[in-house]
C-alpha positions in Angstrom: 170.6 155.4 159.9 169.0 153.5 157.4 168.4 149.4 157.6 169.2 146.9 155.0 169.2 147.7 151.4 169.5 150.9 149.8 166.8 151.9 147.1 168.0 152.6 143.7 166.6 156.1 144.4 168.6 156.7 147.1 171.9 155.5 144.9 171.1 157.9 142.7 170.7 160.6 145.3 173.7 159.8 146.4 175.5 160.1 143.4 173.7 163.5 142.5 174.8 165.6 145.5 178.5 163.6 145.6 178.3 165.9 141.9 177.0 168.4 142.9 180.3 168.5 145.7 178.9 167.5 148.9 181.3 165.7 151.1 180.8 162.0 152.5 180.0 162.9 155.5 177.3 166.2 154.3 175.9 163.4 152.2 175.6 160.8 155.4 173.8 163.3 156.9 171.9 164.8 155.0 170.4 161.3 153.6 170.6 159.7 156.9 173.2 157.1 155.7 176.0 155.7 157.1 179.3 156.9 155.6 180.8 153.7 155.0 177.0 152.9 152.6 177.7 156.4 151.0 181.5 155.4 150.1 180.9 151.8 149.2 178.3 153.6 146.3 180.4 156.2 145.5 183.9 154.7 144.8 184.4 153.2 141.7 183.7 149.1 141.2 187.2 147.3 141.1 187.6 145.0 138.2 188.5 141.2 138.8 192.2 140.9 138.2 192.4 136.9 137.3 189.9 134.5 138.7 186.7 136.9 138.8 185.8 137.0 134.9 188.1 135.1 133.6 185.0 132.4 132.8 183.2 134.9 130.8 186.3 134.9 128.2 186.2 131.0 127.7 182.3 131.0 126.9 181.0 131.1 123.5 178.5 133.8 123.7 177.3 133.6 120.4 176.5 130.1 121.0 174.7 130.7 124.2 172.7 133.5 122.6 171.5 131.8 119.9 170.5 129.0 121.8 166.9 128.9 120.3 164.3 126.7 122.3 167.1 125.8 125.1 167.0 127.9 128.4 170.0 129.3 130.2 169.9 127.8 133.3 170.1 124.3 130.6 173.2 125.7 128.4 174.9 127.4 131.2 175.3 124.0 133.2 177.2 122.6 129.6 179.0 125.8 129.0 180.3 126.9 132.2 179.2 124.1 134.5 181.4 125.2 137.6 179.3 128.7 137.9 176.6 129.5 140.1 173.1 130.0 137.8 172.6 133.7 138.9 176.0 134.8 138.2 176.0 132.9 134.9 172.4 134.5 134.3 173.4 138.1 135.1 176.3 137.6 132.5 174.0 136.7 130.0 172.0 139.6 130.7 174.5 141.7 130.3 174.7 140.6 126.7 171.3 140.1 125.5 170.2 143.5 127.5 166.6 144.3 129.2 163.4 142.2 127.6 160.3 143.6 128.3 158.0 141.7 130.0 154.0 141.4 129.9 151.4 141.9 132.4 149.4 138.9 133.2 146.8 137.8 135.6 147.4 135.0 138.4 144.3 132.4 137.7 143.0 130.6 140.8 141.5 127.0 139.5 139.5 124.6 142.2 140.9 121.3 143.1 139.4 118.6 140.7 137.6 121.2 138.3 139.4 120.7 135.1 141.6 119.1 132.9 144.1 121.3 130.0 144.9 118.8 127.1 147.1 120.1 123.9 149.5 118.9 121.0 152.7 119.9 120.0 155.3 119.1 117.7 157.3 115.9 119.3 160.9 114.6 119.0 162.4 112.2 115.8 162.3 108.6 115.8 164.3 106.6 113.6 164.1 103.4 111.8 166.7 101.3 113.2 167.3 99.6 109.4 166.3 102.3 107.2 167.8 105.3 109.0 164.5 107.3 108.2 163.4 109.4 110.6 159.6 110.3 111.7 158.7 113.6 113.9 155.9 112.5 116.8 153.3 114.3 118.3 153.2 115.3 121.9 150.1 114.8 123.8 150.0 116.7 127.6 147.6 116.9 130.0 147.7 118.7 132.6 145.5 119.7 136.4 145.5 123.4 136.2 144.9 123.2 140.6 148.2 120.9 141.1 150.1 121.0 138.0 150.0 117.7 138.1 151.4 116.7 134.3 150.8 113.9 132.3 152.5 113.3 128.8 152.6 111.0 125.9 154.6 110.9 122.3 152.2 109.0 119.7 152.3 108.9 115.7 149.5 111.3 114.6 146.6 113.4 116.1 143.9 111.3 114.1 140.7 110.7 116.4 141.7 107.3 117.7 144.6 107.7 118.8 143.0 111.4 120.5 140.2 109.5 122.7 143.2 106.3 123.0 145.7 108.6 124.7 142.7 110.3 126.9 141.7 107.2 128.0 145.3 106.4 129.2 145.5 110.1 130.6 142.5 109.5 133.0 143.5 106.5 133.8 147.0 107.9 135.2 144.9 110.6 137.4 142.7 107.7 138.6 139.8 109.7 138.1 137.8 112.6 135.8 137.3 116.2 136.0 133.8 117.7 135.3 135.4 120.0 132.5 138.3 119.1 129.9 139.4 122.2 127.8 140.7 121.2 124.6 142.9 122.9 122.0 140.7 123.7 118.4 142.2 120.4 116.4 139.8 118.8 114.4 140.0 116.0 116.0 137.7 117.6 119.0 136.7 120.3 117.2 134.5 119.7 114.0 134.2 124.0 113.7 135.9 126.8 115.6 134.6 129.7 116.5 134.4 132.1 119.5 131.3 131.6 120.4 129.3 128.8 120.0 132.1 126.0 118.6 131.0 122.5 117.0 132.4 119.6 119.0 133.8 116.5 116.8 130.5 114.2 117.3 132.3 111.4 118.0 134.4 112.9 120.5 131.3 114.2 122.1 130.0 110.5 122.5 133.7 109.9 124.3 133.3 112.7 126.9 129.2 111.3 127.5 130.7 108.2 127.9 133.5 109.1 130.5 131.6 111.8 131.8 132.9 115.1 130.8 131.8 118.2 129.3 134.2 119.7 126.5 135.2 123.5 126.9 137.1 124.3 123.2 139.6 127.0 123.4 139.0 130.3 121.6 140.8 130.0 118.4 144.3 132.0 118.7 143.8 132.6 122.7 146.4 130.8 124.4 145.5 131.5 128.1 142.5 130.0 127.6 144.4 127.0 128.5 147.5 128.7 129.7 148.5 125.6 132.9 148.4 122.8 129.9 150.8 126.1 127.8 153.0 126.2 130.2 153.7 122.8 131.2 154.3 122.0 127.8 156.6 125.0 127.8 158.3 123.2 130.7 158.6 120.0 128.9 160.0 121.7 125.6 162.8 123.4 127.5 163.8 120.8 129.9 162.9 117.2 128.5 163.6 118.3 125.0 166.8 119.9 125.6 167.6 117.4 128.0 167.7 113.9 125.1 168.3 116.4 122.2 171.5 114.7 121.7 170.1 110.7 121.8 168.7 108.4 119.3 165.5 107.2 120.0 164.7 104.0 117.6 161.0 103.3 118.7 157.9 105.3 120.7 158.3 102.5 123.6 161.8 103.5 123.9 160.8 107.7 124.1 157.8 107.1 125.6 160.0 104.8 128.4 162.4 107.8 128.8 159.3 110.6 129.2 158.2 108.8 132.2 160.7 108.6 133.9 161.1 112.1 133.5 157.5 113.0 134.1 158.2 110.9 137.6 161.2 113.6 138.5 158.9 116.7 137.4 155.9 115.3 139.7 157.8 115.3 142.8 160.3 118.1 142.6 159.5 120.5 144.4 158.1 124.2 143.4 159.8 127.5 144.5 155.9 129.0 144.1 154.4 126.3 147.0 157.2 124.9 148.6 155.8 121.6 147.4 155.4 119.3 144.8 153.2 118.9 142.3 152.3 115.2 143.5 151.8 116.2 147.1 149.3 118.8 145.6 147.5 116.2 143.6 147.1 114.1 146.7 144.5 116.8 147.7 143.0 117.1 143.9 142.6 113.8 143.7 140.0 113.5 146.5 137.7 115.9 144.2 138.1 114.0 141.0 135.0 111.3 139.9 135.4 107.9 139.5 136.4 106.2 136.2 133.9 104.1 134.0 134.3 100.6 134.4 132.9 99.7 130.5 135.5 101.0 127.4 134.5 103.2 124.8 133.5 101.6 121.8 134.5 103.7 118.4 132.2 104.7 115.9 132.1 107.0 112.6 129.1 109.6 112.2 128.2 110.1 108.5 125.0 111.4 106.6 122.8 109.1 104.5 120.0 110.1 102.0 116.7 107.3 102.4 116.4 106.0 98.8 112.7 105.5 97.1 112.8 101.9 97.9 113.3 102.7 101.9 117.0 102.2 102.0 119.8 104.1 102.4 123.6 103.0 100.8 126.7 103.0 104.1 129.4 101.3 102.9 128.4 99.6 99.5 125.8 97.8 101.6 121.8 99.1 102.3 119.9 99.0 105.6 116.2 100.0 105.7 114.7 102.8 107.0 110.5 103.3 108.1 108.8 104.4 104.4 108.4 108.0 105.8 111.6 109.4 105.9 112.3 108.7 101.8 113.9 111.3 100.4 115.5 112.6 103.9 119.4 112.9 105.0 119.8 111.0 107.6 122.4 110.8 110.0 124.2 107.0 110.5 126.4 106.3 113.2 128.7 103.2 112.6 130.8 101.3 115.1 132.3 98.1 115.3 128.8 95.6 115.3 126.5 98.1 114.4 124.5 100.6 112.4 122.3 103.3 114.0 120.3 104.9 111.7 119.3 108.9 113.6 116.8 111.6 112.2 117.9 115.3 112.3 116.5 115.9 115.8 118.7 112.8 117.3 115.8 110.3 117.2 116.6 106.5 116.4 115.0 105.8 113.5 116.5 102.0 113.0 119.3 99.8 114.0 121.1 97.0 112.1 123.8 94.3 112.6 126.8 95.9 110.6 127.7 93.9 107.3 130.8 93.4 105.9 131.8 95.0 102.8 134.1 92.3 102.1 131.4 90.1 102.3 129.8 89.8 98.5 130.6 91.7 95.4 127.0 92.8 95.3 125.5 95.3 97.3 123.5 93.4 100.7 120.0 94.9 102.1 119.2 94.4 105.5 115.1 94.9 105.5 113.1 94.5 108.6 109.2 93.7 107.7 108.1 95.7 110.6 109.3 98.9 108.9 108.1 98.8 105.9 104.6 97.4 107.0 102.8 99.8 104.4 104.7 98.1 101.7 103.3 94.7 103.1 99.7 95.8 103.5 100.0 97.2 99.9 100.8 93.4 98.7 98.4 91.5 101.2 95.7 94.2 99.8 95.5 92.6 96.4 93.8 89.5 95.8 95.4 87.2 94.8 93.7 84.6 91.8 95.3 81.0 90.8 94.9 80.2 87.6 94.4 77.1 85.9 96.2 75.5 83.2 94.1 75.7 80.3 93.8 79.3 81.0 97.7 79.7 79.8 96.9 77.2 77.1 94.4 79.6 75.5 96.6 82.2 76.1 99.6 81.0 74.3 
């Protein structure tokens, strides 16, 4: 007699030879069946009479269905809130039929190895007098080993506010990962490509300074950073769903809200591990390195041609250059104080106090004797003669 569930095969054997007029009890036999399994798959199911679907009737499918962007366990607590998920899910199936699904790889990441950062369309603030509204960008980052999730809803994805949020996101871990893979935005990635990618350079300064390597993304390849995909999947169809229906008049205010959140996703627990993500990242956290104690400083990378007198122009102001690189591009790195001055192999050529532009009308040189020492010899080279007055006299 057969044990616990019956295989879909074996319903379908049994419905075969009950055709082909075999008796209940040939059938028992034959398949090694009980008769009461045989009969409970071969009578007919009976329909519910009042209470069993009478739900179904009061929800709008339509609504349900075309519920882009929210998921079902989400619109079934609004629409039938007294119904049990899977019963609510299987009715939805019913209606929306079979989707094919895709066949994917499980990855295994080490504790500590890497961070997943990407953007994504945010939610709508809006001025409290003008009524005009302004979509945000969502930042996520996210430990591939714990899931561990960090989020953040900021105006743009310009390059200060990219290394700004970063900073913030490490500081939430309490430490760095050896690796950060990031998404192909020009903000950390000057050039895509497949193979050999160009990082933004001053975004490759950032990651020296906090001590990080950058991994870009393959352009149009998801699962290269599939945990920081799926979290932000998560967010999308819980948080987002969740406050689609509030006003939020300020990034404070949303960014208040996300936390909160992020503090309920953290510890819930997961069906996958039977524990939560911050009870994971307890153990991650041991493998992650210190932060830097010093802040970043922010600077610009540009390119500079040396002009014939042994200057090159940044900013409506000149800074000198050593006499032998005339006539070469340069590359100039400016920050807040300062101007580095950097041949094509990376060597430091010179460095100068930064001027302001602000400062005179007129274009300012910065010249340091030592550098142009051949222009110096030239002039002490040449004797020099006074000349008396009545040598102008006779002149004139």
């Amino acid at each position: 007699m057969a044990k616990g569930r019956t295989s879909v095969r074996m319903q379908t054997q049994i419905k075969v030879m009950s055709e082909q007029g075999h008796s209940i009890r040939t059938i028992a036999r034959v398949l090694r069946l009980s008769r009461r399994t045989v009969r409970k798959y071969l009578e007919p199911v009976a329909e519910p009479t009042s209470g069993g679907g009478a739900w179904e009737e009061k929800v709008d499918w339509e609504y349900v269905v075309n519920g882009k962007g929210t998921t079902v366990k989400q619109i079934g607590r609004e629409v039938a809130p007294d119904i049990e998920y899977v019963k609510f899910w299987r009715a939805f199936r019913e209606r929306v039929g079979p989707q094919g699904a895709q066949v994917t790889i499980r990855l295994h990441h080490k504790p500590g190895e890497k961070t997943q950062i990407d953007f994504c369309d945010g939610l709508w603030i809006t001025d409290p007098v003008t009524g005009n509204k302004t979509l945000t960008q969502f930042f996520l980052g996210v430990l591939p080993f714990s899931s561990y999730t960090f989020g953040e809803f900021v105006s743009d994805q310009k390059l200060p506010t990219f290394i700004g949020v970063q900073e913030r996101m490490f500081a939430y871990f309490g430490g760095v990962t050896p690796y950060l893979v990031v998404d192909n935005l020009k903000s950390g990635v000057q050039r895509a490509d497949r193979y050999d990618p160009d990082v933004n350079p001053t975004y490759c300064d950032f990651a020296n300074h906090i001590g990080f390597a950058v991994l870009p993304a393959r352009p149009y390849k998801p699962r290269d950073k599939g945990s920081g995909e799926s979290a932000i999947g998560v967010i999308q169809r819980d948080f987002f769903q969740e406050v689609r229906n509030r006003i939020f008049y300020s990034l404070a205010e949303l960014n208040q809200t996300l936390r909160q959140y992020l503090e309920r996703l953290n510890h819930q627990v997961m069906k996958d591990y039977g524990v939560s993500r911050a009870q994971r990242f307890e153990e991650e956290k041991k493998h992650l390195k210190p932060l830097v104690s010093t802040r970043f400083e922010m600077s610009q990378w540009r390119g500079a041609k040396v002009h014939p007198d042994c200057h090159i122009q940044v900013e409506k102001n000149f800074y000198s250059v050593p006499f032998v690189y005339v006539g070469q591009q340069l590359r100039v790195r400016l920050s807040e104080k300062m101007v580095e001055v950097f041949s094509e192999d990376s060597q430091s050529v010179s460095a100068h106090g930064r001027l302001s532009v602000s400062a005179s009308s007129l274009p300012m040189m910065r010249t340091t004797p030592r550098q142009n020492s051949a222009w110096h010899a030239s002039r002490s080279a040449t004797p020099k003669t006074k000349r008396t007055s009545s040598e102008f006299l006779s002149r004139s």
